[in-house]
N, C-alpha and C positions, 0 to 999 in steps of 0.2 A: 149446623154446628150445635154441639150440647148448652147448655144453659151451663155457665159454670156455678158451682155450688159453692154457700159461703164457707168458707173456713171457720173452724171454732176459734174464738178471741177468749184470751181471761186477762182478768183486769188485778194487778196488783199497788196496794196504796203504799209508794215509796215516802218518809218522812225522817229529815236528817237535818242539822245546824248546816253553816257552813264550813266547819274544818272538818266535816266528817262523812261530808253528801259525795266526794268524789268515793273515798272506800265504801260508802255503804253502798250507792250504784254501783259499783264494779262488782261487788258482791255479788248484789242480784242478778244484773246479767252474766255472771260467770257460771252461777248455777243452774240458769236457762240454757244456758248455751251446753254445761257437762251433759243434760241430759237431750240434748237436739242435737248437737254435734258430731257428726259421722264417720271422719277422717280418722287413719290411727294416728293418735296423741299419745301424748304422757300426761298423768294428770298431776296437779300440783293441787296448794292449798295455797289461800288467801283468809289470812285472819283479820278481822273487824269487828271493831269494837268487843264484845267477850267471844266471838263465834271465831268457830276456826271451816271455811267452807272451800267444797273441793274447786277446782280452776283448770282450766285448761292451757295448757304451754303452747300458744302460738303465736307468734308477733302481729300478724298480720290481723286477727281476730283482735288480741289485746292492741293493736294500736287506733283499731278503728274502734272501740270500745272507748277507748280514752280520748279521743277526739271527738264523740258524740257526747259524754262526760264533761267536755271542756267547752263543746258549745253551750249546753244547756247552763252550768255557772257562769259564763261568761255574759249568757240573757238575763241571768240571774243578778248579776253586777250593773247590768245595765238600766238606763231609767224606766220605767214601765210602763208614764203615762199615753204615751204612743204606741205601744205596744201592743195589738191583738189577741198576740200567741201565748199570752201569758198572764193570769190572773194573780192579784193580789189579794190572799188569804188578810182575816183577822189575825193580830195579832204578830201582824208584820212579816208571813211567809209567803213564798212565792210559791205559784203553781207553774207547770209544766208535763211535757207527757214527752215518752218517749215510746216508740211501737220495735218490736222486735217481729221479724219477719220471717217467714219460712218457704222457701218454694219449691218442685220440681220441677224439672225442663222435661216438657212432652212434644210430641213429632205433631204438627196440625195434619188431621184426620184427610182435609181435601183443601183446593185450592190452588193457584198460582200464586208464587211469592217473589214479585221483582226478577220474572223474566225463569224461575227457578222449575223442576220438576213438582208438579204435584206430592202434597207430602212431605218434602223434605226439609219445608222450615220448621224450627222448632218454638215454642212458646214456653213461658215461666205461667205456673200457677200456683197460687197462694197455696196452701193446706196448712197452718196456725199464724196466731197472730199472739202477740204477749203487749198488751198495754201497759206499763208504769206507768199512774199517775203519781208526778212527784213535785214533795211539797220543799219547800226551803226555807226551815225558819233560823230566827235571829237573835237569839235571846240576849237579852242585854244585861241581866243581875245573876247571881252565884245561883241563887233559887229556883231561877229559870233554867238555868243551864242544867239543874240538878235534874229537871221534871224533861227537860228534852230529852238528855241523855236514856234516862228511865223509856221515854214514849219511844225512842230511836231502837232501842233493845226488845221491845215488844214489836215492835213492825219489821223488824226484821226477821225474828223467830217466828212471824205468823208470815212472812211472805215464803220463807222458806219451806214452813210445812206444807203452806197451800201447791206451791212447785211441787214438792214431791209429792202430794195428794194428786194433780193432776198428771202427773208425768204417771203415775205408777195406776193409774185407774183410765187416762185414755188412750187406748195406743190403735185403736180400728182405723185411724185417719190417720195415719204415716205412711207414707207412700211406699211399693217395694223401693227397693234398690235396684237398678237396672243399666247402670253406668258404670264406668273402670274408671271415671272421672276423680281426681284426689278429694273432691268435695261434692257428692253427690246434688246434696239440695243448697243451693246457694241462700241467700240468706242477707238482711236487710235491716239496718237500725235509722229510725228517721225518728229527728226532732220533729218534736208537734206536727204531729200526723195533720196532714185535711180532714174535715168531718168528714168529706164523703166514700172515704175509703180506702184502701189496700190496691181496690180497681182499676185506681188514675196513679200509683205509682209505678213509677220505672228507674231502672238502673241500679241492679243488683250485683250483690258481694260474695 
């Protein structure tokens, strides 16, 4: 069997208060998802904070969006000093990371699978990965609030351009299409990924 190759990862720095960290992630994965998303859609928009950014109308994408959204605040809310999966920044924000995942379903080359003909099971594999690391902060005075808000407007206009910087410059690693399937390449969002990789998860969307 081939050696599977690693898929390209990009890393974007997500940073938002609390009343503003669920629209600002939804944001960004809305815009990851406009431009990976395969199925015919309708697209919509989602405004945050000054930005108005395109979205995709599915329930089924936006609810597992918003339940990946709601874990991550919810670790967020919770104490930390037991916590692992989660780093507590200076000045009182929280870290986290969420992975966004891509894969296509290929036929294995050779083999017996559980009694099955040669061939005929089929495998997921990665081809992109989209990192958020995301930060949670807290500010407690008008002043603070005024310099997050400010920070929160520049991280989002620069994760945006970086998205369409790589959407519109890498496209040699997207796999054909070769399925009549409604969702061609399934697709993955995990809180705080394992360090060791994309390679030990399972159980795709």
């Amino acid at each position: 069997m081939e050696p599977r190759k690693t898929p390209p990862e990009y890393f974007l720095e997500v940073f938002a208060d609390t009343t503003s960290v669920r629209d600002v992630l939804k944001g960004v994965l809305n815009l990851i998802f406009f431009h990976r998303y395969f199925p015919s859609i309708r697209p919509s928009t989602f405004d945050v904070l000054d930005f108005t950014l395109p979205a995709i109308n599915d329930v089924d994408l936006d609810t597992l969006i918003d339940s990946r959204i709601n874990a991550l605040v919810r670790q967020h809310s919770a104490p930390t000093t037991q916590d692992t999966t989660t780093t507590t920044t200076t000045g009182g924000g929280v870290r986290g990371r969420l992975a966004v995942e891509f894969y296509e379903k290929k036929r294995r080359r050779s083999g017996i699978w559980f009694g099955g003909l040669a061939g005929k099971a089929e495998e997921e594999v990665c081809w992109e990965v989209w990192n958020l690391d995301v930060t949670v902060a807290t500010p407690r005075t008008e002043s603070e609030r005024g310099k997050v808000r400010k920070a929160m407007e520049n991280m989002l206009q620069k994760a945006a351009l970086k998205i369409l910087a790589v959407v519109n410059r890498d496209k040699d690693h997207i796999p054909p299409i070769t399925t009549s399937d409604s969702n061609p390449f399934p697709y993955r969002i995990v809180l705080n990924p394992r360090p060791d990789g994309w390679q030990n998860r399972f159980g795709l969307y």
